[in-house]
N, CA, C and O atoms as a Maestro MAE file, in Angstrom:
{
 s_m_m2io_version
 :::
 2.0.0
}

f_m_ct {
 s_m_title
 :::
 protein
 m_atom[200] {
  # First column is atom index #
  i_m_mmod_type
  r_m_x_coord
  r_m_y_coord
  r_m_z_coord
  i_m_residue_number
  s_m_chain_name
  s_m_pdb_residue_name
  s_m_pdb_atom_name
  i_m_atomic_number
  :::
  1 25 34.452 -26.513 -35.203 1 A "UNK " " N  " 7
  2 3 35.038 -25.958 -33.975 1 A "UNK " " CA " 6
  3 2 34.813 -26.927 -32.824 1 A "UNK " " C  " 6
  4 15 33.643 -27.260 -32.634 1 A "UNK " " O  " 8
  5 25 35.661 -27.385 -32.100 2 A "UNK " " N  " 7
  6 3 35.621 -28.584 -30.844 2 A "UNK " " CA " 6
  7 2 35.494 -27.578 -30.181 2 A "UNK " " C  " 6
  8 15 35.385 -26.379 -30.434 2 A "UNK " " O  " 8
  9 25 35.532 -28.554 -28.758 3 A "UNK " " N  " 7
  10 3 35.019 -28.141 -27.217 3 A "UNK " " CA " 6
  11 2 36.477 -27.001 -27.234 3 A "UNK " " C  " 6
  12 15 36.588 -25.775 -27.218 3 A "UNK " " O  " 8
  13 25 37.364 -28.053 -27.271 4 A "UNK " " N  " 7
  14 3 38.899 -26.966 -27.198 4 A "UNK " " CA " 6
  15 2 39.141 -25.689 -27.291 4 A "UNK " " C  " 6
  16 15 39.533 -24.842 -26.489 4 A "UNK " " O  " 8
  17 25 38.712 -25.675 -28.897 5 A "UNK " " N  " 7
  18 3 39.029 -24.928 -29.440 5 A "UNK " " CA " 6
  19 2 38.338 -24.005 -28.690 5 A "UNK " " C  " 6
  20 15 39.007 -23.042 -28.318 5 A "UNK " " O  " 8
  21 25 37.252 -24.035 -28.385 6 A "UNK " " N  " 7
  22 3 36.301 -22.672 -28.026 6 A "UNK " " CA " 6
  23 2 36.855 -22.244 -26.698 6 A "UNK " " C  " 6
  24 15 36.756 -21.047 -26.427 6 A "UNK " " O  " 8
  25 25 37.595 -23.290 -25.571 7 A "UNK " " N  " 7
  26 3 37.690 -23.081 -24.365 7 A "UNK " " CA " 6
  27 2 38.828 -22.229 -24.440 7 A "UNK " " C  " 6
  28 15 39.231 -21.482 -23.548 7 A "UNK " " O  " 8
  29 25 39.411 -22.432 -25.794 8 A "UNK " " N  " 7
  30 3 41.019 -21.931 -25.745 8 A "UNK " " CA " 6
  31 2 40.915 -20.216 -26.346 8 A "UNK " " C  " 6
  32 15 41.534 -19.361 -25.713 8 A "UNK " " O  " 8
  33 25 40.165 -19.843 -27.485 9 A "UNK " " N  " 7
  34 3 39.350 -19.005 -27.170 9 A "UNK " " CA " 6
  35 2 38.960 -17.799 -26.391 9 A "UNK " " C  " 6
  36 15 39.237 -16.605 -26.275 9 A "UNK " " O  " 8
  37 25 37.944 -18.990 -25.780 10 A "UNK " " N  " 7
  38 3 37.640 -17.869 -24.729 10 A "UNK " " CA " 6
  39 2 38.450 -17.801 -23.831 10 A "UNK " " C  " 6
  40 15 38.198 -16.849 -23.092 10 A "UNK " " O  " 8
  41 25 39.476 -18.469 -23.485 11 A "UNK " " N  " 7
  42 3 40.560 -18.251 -22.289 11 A "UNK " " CA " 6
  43 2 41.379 -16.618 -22.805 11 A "UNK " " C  " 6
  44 15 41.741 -15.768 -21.992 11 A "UNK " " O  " 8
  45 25 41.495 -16.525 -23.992 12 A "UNK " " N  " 7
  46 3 42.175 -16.044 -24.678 12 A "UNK " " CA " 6
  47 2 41.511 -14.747 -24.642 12 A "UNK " " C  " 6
  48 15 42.138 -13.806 -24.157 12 A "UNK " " O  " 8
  49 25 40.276 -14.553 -25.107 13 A "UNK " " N  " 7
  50 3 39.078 -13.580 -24.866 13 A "UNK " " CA " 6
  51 2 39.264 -12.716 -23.657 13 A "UNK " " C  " 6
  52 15 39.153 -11.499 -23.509 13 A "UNK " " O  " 8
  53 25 39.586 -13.709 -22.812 14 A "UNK " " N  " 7
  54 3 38.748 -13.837 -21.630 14 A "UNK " " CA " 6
  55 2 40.610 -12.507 -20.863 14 A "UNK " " C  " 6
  56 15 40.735 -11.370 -20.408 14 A "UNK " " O  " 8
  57 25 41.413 -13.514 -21.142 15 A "UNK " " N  " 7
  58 3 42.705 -13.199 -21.114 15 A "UNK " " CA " 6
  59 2 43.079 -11.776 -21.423 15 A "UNK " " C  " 6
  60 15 43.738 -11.117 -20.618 15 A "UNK " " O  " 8
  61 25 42.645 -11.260 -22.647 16 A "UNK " " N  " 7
  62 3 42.339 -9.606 -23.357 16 A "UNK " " CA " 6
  63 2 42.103 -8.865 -22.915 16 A "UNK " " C  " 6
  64 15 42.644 -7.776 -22.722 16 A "UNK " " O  " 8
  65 25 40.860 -9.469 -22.536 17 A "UNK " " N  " 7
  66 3 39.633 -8.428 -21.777 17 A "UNK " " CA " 6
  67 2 40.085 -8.098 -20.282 17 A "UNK " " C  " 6
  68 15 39.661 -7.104 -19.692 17 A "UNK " " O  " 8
  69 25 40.914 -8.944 -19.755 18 A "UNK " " N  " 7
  70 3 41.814 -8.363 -18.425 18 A "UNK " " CA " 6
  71 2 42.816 -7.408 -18.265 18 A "UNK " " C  " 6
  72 15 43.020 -6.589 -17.369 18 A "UNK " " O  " 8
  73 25 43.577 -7.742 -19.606 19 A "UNK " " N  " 7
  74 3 44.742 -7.066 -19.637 19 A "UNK " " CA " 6
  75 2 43.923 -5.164 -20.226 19 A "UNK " " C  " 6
  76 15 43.771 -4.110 -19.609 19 A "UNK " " O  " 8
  77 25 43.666 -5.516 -21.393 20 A "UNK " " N  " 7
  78 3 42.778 -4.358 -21.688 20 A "UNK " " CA " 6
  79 2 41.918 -3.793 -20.284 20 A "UNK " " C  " 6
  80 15 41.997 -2.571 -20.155 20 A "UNK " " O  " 8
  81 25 41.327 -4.315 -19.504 21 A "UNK " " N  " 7
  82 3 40.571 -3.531 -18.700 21 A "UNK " " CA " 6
  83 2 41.149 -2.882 -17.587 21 A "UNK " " C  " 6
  84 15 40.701 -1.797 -17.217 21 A "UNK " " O  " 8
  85 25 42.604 -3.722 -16.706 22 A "UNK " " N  " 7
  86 3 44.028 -3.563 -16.430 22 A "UNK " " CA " 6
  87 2 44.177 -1.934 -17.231 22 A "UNK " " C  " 6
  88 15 43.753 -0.842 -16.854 22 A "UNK " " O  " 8
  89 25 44.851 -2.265 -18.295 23 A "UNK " " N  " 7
  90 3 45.040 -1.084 -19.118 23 A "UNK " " CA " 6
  91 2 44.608 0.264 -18.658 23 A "UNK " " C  " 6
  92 15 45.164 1.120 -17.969 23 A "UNK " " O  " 8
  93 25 42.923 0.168 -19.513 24 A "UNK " " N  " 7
  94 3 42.468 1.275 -19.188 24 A "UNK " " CA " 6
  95 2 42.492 1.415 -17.503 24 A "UNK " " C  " 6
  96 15 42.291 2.565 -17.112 24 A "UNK " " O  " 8
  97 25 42.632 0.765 -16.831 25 A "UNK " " N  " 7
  98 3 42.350 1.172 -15.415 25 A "UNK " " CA " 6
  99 2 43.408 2.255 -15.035 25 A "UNK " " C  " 6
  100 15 43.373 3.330 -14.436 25 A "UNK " " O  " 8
  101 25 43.996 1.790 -15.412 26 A "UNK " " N  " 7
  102 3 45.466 2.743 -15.397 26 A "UNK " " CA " 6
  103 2 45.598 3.598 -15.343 26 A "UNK " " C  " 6
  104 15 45.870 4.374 -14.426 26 A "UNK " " O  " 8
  105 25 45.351 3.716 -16.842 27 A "UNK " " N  " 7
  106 3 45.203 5.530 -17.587 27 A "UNK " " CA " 6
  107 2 43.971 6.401 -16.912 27 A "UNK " " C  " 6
  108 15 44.067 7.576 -16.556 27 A "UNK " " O  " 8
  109 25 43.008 5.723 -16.830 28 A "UNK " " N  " 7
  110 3 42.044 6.333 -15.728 28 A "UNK " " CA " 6
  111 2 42.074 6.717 -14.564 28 A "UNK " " C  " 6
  112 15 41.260 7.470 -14.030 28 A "UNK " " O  " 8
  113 25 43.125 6.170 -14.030 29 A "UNK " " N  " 7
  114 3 43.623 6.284 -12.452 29 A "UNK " " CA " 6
  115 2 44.886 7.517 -13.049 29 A "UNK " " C  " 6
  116 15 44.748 8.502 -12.324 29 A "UNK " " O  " 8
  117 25 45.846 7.735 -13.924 30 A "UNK " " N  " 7
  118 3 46.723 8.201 -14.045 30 A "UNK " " CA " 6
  119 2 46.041 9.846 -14.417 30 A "UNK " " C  " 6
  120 15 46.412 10.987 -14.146 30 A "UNK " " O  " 8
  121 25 44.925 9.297 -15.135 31 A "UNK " " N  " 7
  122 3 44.165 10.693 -15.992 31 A "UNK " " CA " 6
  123 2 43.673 11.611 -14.442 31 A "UNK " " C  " 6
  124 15 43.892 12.798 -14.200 31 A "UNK " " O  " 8
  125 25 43.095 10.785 -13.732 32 A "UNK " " N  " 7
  126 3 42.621 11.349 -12.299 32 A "UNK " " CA " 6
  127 2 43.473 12.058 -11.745 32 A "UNK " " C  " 6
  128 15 43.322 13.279 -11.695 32 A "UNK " " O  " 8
  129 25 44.551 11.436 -11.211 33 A "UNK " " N  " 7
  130 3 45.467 11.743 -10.419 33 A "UNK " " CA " 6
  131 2 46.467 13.249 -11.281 33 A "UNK " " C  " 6
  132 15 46.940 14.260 -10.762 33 A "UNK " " O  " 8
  133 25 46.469 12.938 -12.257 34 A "UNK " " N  " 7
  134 3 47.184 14.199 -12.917 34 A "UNK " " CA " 6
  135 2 46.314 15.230 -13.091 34 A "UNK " " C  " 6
  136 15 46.844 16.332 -13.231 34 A "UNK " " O  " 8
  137 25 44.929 15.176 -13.127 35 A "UNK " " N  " 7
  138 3 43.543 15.971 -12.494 35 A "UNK " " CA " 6
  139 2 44.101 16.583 -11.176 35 A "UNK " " C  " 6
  140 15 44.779 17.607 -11.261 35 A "UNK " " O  " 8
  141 25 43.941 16.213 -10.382 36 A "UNK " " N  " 7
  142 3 43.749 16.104 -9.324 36 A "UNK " " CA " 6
  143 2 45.035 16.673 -8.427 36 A "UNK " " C  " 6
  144 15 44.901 17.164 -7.305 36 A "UNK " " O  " 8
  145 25 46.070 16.547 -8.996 37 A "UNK " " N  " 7
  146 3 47.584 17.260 -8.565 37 A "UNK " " CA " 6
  147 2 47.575 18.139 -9.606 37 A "UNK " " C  " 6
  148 15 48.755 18.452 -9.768 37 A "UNK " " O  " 8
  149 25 46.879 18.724 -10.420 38 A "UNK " " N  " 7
  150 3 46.680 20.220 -11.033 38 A "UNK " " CA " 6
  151 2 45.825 20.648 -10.475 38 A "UNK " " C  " 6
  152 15 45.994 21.855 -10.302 38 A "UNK " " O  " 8
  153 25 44.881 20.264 -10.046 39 A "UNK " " N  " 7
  154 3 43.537 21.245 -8.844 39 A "UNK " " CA " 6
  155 2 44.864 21.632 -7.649 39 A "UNK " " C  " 6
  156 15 45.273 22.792 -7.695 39 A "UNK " " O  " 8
  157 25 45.346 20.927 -6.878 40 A "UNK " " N  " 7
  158 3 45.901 20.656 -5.820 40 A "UNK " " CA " 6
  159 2 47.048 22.053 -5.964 40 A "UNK " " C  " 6
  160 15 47.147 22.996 -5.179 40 A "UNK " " O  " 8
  161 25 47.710 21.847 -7.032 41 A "UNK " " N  " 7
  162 3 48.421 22.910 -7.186 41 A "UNK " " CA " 6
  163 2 48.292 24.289 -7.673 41 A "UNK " " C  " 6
  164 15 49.209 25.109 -7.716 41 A "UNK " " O  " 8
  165 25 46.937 24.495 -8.077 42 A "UNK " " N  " 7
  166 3 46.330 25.557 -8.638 42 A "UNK " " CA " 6
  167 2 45.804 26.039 -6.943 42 A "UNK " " C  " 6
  168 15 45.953 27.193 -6.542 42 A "UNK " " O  " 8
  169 25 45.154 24.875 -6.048 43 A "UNK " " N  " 7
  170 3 44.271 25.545 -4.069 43 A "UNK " " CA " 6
  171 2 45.753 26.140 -3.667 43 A "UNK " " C  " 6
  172 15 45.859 27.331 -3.373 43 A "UNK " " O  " 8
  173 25 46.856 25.287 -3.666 44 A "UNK " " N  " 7
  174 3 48.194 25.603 -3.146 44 A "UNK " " CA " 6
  175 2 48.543 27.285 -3.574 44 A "UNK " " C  " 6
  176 15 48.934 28.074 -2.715 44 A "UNK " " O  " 8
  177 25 48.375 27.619 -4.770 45 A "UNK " " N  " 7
  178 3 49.136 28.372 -5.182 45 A "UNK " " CA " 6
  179 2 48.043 29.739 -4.971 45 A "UNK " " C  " 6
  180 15 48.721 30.766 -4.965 45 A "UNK " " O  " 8
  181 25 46.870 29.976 -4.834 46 A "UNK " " N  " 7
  182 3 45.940 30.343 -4.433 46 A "UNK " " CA " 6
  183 2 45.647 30.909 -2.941 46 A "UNK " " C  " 6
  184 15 45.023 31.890 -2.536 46 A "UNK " " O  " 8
  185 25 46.112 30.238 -2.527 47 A "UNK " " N  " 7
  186 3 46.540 29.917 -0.863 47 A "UNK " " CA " 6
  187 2 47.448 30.724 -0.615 47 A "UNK " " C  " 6
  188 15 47.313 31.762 0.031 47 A "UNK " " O  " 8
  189 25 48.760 30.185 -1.262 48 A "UNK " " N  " 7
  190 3 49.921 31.085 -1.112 48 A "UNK " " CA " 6
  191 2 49.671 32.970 -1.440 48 A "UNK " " C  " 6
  192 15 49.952 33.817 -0.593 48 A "UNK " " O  " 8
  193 25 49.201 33.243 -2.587 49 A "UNK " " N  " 7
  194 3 49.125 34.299 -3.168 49 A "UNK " " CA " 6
  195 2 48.064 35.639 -1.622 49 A "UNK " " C  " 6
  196 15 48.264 36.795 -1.249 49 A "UNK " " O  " 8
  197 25 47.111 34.638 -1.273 50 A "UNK " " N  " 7
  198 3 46.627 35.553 -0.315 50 A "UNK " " CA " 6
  199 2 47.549 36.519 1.083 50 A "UNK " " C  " 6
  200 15 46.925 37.281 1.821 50 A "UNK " " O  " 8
  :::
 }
 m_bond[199] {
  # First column is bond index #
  i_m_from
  i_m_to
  i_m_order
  :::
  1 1 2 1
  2 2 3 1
  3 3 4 2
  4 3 5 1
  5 5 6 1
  6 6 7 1
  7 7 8 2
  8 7 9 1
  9 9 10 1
  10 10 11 1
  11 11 12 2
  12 11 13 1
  13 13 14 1
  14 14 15 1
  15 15 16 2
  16 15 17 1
  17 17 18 1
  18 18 19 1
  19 19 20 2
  20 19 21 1
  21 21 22 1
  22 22 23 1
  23 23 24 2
  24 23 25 1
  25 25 26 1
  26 26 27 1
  27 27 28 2
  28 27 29 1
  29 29 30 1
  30 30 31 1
  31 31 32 2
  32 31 33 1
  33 33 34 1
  34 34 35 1
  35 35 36 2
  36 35 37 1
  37 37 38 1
  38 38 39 1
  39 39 40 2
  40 39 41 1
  41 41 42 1
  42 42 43 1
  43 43 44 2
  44 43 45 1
  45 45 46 1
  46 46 47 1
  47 47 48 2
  48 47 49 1
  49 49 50 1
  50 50 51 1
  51 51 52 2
  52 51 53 1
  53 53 54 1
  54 54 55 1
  55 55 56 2
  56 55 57 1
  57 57 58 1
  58 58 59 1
  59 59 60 2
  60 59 61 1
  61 61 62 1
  62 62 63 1
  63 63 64 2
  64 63 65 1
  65 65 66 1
  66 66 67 1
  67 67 68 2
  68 67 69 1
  69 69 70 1
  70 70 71 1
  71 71 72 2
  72 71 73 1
  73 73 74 1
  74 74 75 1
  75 75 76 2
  76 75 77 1
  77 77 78 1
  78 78 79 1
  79 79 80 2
  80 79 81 1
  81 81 82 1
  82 82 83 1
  83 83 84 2
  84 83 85 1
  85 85 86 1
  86 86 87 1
  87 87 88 2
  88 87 89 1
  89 89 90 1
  90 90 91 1
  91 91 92 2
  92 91 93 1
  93 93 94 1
  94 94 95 1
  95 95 96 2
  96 95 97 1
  97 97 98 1
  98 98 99 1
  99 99 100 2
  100 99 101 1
  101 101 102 1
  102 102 103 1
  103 103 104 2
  104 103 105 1
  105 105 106 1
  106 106 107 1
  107 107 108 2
  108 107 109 1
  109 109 110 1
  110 110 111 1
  111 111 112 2
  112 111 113 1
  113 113 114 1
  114 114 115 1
  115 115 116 2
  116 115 117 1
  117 117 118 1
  118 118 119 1
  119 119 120 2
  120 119 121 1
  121 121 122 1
  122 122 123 1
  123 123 124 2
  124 123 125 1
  125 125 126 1
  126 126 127 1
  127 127 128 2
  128 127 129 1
  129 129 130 1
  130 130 131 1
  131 131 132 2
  132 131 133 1
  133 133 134 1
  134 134 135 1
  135 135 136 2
  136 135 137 1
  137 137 138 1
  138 138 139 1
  139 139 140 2
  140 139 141 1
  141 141 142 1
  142 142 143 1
  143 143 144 2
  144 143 145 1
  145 145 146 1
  146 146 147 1
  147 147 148 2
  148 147 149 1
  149 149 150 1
  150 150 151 1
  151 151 152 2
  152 151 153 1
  153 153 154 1
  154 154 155 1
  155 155 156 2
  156 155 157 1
  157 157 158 1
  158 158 159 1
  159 159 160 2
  160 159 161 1
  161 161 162 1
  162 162 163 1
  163 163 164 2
  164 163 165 1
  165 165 166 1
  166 166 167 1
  167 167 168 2
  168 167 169 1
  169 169 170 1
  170 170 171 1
  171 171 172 2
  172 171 173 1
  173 173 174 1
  174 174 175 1
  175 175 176 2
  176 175 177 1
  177 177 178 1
  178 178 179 1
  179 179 180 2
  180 179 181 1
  181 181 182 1
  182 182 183 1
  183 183 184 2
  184 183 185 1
  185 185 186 1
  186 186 187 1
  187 187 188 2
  188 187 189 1
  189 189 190 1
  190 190 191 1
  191 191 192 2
  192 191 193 1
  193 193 194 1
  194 194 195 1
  195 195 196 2
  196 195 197 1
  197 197 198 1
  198 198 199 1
  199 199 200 2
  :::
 }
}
Protein backbone atom coordinates (compact mmCIF):
# COMPACT_ATOMS: atom_id res chain seq x y z
CA UNK A 1 0.00 0.00 0.00
CA UNK A 2 1.82 3.56 -1.03
CA UNK A 3 1.46 6.93 0.45
CA UNK A 4 -1.41 7.36 -2.38
CA UNK A 5 -3.10 4.87 -2.04
CA UNK A 6 -3.89 5.47 1.64
CA UNK A 7 -4.44 9.32 1.02
CA UNK A 8 -6.93 8.31 -1.64
CA UNK A 9 -8.61 6.19 0.83
CA UNK A 10 -8.97 8.13 3.34
CA UNK A 11 -10.18 11.02 1.15
CA UNK A 12 -12.72 8.59 0.24
CA UNK A 13 -13.40 7.54 4.00
CA UNK A 14 -13.24 10.68 4.85
CA UNK A 15 -15.71 11.69 1.81
CA UNK A 16 -18.54 8.88 3.28
CA UNK A 17 -18.40 9.82 6.49
CA UNK A 18 -19.72 13.41 5.34
CA UNK A 19 -22.16 12.47 3.13
CA UNK A 20 -23.47 9.74 5.62
CA UNK A 21 -23.36 12.19 8.54
CA UNK A 22 -25.12 14.94 6.00
CA UNK A 23 -27.59 12.08 5.68
CA UNK A 24 -28.44 11.24 8.96
CA UNK A 25 -28.55 14.92 9.81
CA UNK A 26 -31.41 15.16 7.82
CA UNK A 27 -33.58 12.54 8.84
CA UNK A 28 -32.92 13.74 12.34
CA UNK A 29 -33.85 17.19 11.63
CA UNK A 30 -36.89 15.81 9.48
CA UNK A 31 -37.73 13.12 12.41
CA UNK A 32 -37.83 16.38 14.82
CA UNK A 33 -39.65 18.59 12.93
CA UNK A 34 -42.45 16.03 12.02
CA UNK A 35 -42.31 15.60 16.07
CA UNK A 36 -42.74 18.70 16.62
CA UNK A 37 -45.63 19.85 13.97
CA UNK A 38 -47.63 16.83 15.57
CA UNK A 39 -47.19 18.32 19.22
CA UNK A 40 -48.00 21.73 17.54
CA UNK A 41 -51.08 20.42 16.09
CA UNK A 42 -52.31 18.27 18.79
CA UNK A 43 -51.64 22.41 21.53
CA UNK A 44 -53.61 23.90 18.35
CA UNK A 45 -56.35 21.62 18.35
CA UNK A 46 -56.62 21.55 22.17
CA UNK A 47 -56.77 25.19 22.21
CA UNK A 48 -59.38 25.28 19.75
CA UNK A 49 -61.69 22.64 21.46
CA UNK A 50 -61.80 24.84 24.79
Amino acid sequence: MTLEHVALVWQNGVGFGFKAGVGVGIAVGLLLAWLWLAWLWRWVRSQAGR
